[in-house]
C-alpha positions as CSV (number, residue, x, y, z in Angstrom):
1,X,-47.1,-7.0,34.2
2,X,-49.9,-5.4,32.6
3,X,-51.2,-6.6,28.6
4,X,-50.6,-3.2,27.9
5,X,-47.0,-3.4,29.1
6,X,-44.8,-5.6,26.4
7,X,-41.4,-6.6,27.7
8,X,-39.0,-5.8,24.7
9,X,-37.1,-8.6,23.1
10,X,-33.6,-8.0,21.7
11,X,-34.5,-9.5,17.9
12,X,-30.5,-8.7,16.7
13,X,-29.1,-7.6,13.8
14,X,-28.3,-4.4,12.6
15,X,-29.4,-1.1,14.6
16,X,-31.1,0.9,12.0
17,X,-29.1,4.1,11.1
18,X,-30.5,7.6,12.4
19,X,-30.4,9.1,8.4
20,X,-30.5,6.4,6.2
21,X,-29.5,7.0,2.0
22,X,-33.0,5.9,1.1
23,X,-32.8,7.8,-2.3
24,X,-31.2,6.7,-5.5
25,X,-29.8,7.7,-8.5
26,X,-28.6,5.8,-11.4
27,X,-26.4,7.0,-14.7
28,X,-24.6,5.2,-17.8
29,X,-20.9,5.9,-18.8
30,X,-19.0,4.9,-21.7
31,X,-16.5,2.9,-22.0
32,X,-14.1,5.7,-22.2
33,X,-15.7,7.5,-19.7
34,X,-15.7,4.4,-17.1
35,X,-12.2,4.3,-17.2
36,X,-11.5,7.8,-16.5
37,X,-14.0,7.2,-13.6
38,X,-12.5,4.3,-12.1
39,X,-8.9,6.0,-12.4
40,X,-9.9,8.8,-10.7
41,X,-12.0,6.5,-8.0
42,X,-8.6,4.2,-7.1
43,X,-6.6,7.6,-7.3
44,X,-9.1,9.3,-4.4
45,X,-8.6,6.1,-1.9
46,X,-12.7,6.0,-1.4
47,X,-14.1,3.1,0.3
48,X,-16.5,2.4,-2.4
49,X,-17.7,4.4,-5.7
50,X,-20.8,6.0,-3.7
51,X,-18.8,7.7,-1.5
52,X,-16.5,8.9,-4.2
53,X,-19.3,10.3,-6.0
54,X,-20.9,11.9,-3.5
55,X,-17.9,13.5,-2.7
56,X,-17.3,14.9,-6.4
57,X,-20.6,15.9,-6.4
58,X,-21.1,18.0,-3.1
59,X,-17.1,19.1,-3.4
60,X,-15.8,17.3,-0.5
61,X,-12.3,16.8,-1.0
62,X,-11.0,14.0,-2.5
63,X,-8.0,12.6,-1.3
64,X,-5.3,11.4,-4.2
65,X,-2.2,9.0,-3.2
66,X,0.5,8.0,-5.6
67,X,2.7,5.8,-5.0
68,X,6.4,5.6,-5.9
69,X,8.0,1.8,-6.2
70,X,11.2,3.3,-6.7
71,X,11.1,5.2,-3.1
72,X,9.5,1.6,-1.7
73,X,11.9,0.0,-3.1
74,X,14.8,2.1,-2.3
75,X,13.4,2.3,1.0
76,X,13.0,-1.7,1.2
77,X,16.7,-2.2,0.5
78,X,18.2,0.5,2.7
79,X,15.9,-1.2,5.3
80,X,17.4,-4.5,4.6
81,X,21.1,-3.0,4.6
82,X,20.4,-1.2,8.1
83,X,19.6,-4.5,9.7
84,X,23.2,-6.5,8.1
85,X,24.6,-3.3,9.4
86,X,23.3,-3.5,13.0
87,X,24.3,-7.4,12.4
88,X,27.8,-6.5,11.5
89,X,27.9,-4.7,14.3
90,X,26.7,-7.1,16.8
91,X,29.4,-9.5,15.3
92,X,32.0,-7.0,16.0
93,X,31.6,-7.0,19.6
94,X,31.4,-10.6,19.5
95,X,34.8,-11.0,17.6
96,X,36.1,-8.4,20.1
97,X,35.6,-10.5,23.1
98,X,36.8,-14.1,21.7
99,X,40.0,-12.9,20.4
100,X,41.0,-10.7,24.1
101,X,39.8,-13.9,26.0
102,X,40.8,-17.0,23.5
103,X,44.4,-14.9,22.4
104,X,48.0,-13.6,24.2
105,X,47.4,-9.7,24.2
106,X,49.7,-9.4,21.3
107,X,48.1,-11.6,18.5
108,X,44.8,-10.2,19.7
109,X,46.1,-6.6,18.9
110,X,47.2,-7.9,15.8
111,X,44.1,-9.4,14.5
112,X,42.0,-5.9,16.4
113,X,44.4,-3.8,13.7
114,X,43.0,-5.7,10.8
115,X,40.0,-5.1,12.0
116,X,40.0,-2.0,12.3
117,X,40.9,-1.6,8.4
118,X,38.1,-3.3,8.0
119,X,36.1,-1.0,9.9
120,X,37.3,2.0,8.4
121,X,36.6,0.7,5.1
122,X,32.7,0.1,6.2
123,X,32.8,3.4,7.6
124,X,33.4,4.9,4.4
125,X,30.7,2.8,2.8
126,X,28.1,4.1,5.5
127,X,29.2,7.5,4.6
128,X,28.4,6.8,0.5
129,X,25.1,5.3,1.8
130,X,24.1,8.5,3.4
131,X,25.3,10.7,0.6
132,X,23.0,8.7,-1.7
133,X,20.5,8.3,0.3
134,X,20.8,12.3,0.5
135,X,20.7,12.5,-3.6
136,X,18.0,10.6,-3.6
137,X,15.9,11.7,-1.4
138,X,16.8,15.3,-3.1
139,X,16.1,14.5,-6.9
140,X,12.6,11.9,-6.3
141,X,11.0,12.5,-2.2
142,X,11.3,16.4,-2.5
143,X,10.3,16.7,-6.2
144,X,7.1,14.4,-5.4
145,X,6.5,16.5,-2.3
146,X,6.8,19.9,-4.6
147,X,4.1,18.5,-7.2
């Protein structure tokens, strides 16, 4: 190795960025206008405030995302009845099998024909649960979607 030839040394850190902001701007709002800024800065889903004003200023667009509670919500319970559904259901076939191997084929028929009222009478429910589920998603998804 030559003096002239220096072996490079990895120092760390950060790699330096090939176009770095290096140029700054600064500006005053009111208090009124502040709060109009930051509504309109958790509305756009910006990282951070430079990026959402770089974006106003050089028209970029700006993303905007409202959310509903009631559809999370809604959503949150229908999710929570689906899985008691699937457990009901799980249950069923479990029922099914004790009484046709712990019963005489008669009594098991007989306890299989109540169930199956039962079952019809969840089936029904299901079907309310759809139609509402239709309704709602009618009257608040569609009418956010339309906006």
């Amino acid at each position: 190795m030559n003096g002239n030839e220096k072996k490079k040394h990895n120092r760390g850190g950060r790699k330096p960025k090939a176009d770095p902001s290096t140029h700054r701007y600064v500006f005053r709002l009111t208090d009124e206008e502040n709060a109009k800024f930051l509504s309109l800065f958790e509305a756009s889903g910006a990282d951070n405030k430079a990026q959402f004003v770089t974006s106003v200023l050089f028209e970029k667009p700006i993303k905007s995302v409202k959310v509903d509670m009631a559809i999370i919500d809604y959503y949150t319970r229908l999710t929570n009845f689906f899985g008691q559904f699937r457990a009901i259901g799980v249950n069923y076939n479990q029922i099914v099998k004790i009484l046709y191997r712990n019963f005489s084929e008669k009594k098991a028929s007989a306890y299989l024909f109540k169930l199956e009222k039962q079952t019809a009478e969840l089936a029904s429910l299901c079907r309310e649960i759809m139609e509402l589920t239709q309704e709602f998603e009618a009257n608040h998804i569609n009418k956010g979607n339309e906006k």
